[in-house]
C-alpha positions in Angstrom: -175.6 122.5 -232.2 -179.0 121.5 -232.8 -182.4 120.7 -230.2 -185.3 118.8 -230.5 -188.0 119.4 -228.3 -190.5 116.8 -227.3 -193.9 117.4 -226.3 -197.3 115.2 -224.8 -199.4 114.7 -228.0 -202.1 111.9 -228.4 -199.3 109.5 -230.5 -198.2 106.9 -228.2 -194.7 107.5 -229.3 -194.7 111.3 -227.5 -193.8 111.7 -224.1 -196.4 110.7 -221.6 -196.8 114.6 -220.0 -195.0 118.2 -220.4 -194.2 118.2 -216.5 -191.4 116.9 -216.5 -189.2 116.2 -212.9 -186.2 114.2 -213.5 -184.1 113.3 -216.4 -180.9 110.5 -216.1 -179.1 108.9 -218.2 -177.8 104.9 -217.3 -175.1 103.6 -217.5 -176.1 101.7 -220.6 -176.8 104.8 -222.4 -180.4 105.2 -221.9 -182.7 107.8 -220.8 -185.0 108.5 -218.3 -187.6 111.0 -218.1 -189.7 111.1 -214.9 -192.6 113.4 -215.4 -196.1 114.3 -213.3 -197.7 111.5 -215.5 -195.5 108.6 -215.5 -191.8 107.3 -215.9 -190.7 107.3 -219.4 -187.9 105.1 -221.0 -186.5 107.3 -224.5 -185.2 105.4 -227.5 -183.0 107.7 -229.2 -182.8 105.5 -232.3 -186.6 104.8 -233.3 -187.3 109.0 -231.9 -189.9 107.1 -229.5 -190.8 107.1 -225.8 -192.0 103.7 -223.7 -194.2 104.5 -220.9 -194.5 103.4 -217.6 -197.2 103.5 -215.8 -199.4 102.6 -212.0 -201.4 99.7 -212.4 -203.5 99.0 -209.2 -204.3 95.5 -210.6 -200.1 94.8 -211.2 -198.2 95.0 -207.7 -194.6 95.2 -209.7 -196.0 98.2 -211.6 -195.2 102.0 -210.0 -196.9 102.5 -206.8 -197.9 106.2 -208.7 -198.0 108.0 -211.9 -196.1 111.2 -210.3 -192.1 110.8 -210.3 -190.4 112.9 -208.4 -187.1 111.7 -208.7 -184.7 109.4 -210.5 -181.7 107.9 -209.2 -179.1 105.0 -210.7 -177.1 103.6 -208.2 -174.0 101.6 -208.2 -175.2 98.6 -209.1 -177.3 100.0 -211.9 -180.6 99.5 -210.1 -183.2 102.6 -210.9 -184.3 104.0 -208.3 -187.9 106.0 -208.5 -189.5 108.6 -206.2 -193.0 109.2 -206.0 -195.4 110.7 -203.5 -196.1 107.2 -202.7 -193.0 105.5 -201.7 -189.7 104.7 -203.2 -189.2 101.9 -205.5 -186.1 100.0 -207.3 
């Protein structure tokens, strides 16, 4: 059996912060790490994380950087908690 652990570092392939609140995995396959700075989408194949983040100026980005929760439901929308609302 062997780990990998995965911490914030300044490369933007790291994950986007060490607090980290949620974890899922799709149904596709992928993975989803909800932390206290940003949602984070993990490619397992290139060992690299895409970010997610608020944008005040984008009304389709997250309504907030903190997730709080992560949820897929049956017809494989994502559903995202934050202190600010719920989004899908």
């Amino acid at each position: 059996l062997q780990f990998s652990i995965y911490k914030h570092s300044s490369s933007n392939s790291s994950i986007s912060n060490n607090g980290i609140s949620s974890i899922i995995r799709d149904r596709k396959g992928r993975l989803w790490v909800g932390t206290n700075n940003g949602l984070n989408l993990f490619d397992e194949k290139a060992n690299k994380f895409y970010h997610y983040f608020n944008d005040p100026t984008n009304k389709f980005s997250l309504n907030d950087n903190i997730i709080s929760c992560l949820l897929e439901d049956t017809d494989e929308n994502l559903w995202i908690g934050t202190p600010s609302g719920l989004i899908r």
